[in-house]
C-alpha positions in Angstrom: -2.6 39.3 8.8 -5.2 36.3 9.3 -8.6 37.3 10.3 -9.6 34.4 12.9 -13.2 34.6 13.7 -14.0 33.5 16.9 -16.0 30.3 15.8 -12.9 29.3 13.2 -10.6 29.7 16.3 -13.0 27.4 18.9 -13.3 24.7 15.8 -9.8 24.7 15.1 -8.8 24.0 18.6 -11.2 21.6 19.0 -10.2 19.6 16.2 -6.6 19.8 17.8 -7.3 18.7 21.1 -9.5 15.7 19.4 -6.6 14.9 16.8 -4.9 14.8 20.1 -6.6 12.4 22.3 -7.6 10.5 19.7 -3.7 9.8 18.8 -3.2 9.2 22.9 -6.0 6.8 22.4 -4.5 4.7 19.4 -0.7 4.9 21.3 -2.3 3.4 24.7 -5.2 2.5 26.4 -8.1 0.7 24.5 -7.1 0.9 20.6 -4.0 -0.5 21.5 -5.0 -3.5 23.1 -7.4 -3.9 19.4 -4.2 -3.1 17.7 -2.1 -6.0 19.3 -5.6 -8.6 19.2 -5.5 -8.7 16.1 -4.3 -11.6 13.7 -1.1 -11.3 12.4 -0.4 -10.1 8.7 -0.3 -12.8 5.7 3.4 -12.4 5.9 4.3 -12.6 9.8 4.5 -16.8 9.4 7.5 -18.2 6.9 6.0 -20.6 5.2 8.1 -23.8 4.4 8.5 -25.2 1.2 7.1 -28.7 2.4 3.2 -27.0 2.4 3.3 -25.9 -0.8 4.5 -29.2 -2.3 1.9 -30.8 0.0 -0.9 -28.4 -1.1 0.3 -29.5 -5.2 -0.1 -32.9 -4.1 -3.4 -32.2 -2.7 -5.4 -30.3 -5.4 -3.2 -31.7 -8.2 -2.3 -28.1 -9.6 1.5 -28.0 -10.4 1.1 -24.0 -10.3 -0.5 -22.4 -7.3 -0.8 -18.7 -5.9 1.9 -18.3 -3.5 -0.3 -15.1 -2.0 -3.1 -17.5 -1.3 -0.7 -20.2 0.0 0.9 -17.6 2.7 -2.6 -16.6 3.6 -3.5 -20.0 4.1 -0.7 -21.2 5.7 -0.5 -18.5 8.0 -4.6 -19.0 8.8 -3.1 -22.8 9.5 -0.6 -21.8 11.6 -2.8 -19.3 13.4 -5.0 -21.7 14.2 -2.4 -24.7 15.3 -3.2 -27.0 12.8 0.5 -27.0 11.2 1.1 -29.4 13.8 -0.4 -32.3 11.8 1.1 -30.9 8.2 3.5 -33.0 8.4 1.9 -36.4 9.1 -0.6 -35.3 6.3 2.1 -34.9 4.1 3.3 -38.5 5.0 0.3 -40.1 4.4 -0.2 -38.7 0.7 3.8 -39.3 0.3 3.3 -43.2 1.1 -0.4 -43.7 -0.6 0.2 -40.9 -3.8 -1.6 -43.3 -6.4 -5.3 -43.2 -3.8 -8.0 -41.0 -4.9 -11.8 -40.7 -4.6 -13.5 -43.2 -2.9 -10.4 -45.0 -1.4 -8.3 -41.5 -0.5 -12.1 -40.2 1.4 -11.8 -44.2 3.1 -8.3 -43.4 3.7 -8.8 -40.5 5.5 -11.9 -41.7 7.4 -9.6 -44.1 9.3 -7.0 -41.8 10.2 -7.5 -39.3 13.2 -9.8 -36.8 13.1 -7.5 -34.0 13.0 -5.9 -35.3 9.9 -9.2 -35.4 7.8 -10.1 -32.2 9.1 -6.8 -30.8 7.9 -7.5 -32.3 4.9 -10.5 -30.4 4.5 -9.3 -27.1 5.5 -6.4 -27.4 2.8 -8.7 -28.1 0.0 -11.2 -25.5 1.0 -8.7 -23.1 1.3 -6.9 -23.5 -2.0 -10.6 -24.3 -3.8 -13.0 -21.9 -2.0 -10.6 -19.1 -0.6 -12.6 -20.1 2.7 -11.5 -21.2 6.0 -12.9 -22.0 9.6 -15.4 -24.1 10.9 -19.0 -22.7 10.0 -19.8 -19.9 12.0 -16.4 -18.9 12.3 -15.6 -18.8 8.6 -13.0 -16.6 6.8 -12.6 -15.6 3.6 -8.7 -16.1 2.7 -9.2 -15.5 -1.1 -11.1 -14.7 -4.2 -9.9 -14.3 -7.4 -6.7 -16.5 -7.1 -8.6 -19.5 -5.5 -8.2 -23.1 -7.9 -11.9 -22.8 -8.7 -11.2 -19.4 -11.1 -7.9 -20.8 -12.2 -9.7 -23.8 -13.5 -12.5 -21.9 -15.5 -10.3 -18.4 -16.2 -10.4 -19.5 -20.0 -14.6 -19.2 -20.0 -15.0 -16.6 -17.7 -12.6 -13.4 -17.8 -12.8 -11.6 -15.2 -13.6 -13.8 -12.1 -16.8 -12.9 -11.3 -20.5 -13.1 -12.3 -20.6 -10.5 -14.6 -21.8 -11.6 -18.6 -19.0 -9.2 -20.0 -15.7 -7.2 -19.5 -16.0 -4.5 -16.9 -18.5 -1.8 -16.9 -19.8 -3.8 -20.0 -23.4 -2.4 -18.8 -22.5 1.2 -19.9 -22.8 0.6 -23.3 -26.6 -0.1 -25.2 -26.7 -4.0 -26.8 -26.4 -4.4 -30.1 -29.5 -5.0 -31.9 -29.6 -9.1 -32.6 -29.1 -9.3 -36.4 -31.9 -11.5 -38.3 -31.5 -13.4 -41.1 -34.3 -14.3 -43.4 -34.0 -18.3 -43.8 -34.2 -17.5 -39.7 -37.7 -15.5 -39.6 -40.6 -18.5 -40.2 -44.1 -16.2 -40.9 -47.3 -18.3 -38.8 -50.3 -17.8 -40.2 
């Protein structure tokens, strides 16, 4: 027989009836309105193959994160800017051989929305970040271009000296040699 004391019975009913609400709560009313704000998953938006051979052309990397490129695509497409894709993609298909000074000359006399684009593309695939300040978000981290180009000189991405927990573990004591200690006197 279970020996319910009056306080375990009050607590355990009250935990029922706020496991209830709480579930009434999340199936209507205010949560679910939260629920269906917010942004659509990664993988909601197909992204076509022309972005990704757009976004090679762009950072000149022939292999790129196909994680970060959904994300980023699907951040583009969130925000309405796929709509211009595809004249971006024209432009770098018809001038492929302009870069630095004459590509950012190039761009300044196209539309506004195409340099912007531009911008976004680059930042994304570079940065992992997206947005116009203020309204920034972060799309990526250790699979942006930036760590790809320096993975050989510093494993893992980050800011960290060493491997991880590398800070457990006392430093070695430097070793001295003696053509290397110089007496003043």
């Amino acid at each position: 027989m279970i020996n319910l004391s009056r306080r375990r019975w009050i607590l355990g009913t009250a935990g029922v009836m706020v496991a209830g609400i709480g579930g009434q709560m999340l199936g209507g009313g205010v949560f679910a309105t939260l629920a269906h704000a917010a942004p659509p998953l990664a993988s909601a938006v197909t992204m076509p193959d022309s972005f990704m051979a757009l976004s090679k052309q762009l950072t000149g990397m022939d292999a790129l994160e196909p994680h970060l490129g959904q994300a980023l695509y699907s951040w583009l497409h969130q925000a309405q800017l796929d709509t211009q894709l595809e004249a971006l993609s024209t432009l770098f298909t018809t001038h492929r051989n302009v870069v630095g000074d004459d590509l950012h000359q190039l761009l300044a006399a196209q539309p506004a929305e195409l340099a912007q684009l531009y911008q976004q593309l680059v930042s994304g695939w570079y940065l992992g970040v997206v947005g116009q300040p203020g309204s920034q978000k972060c799309i990526g981290f250790e699979n942006i271009i930036s760590y790809q180009l320096l993975k050989n000189n510093l494993l893992p991405p980050s800011y960290a000296p060493g491997e991880p927990n590398f800070w457990v573990n006392k430093p070695a004591a430097p070793q001295q040699n003696s053509t290397e200690v110089i007496a003043h006197g």
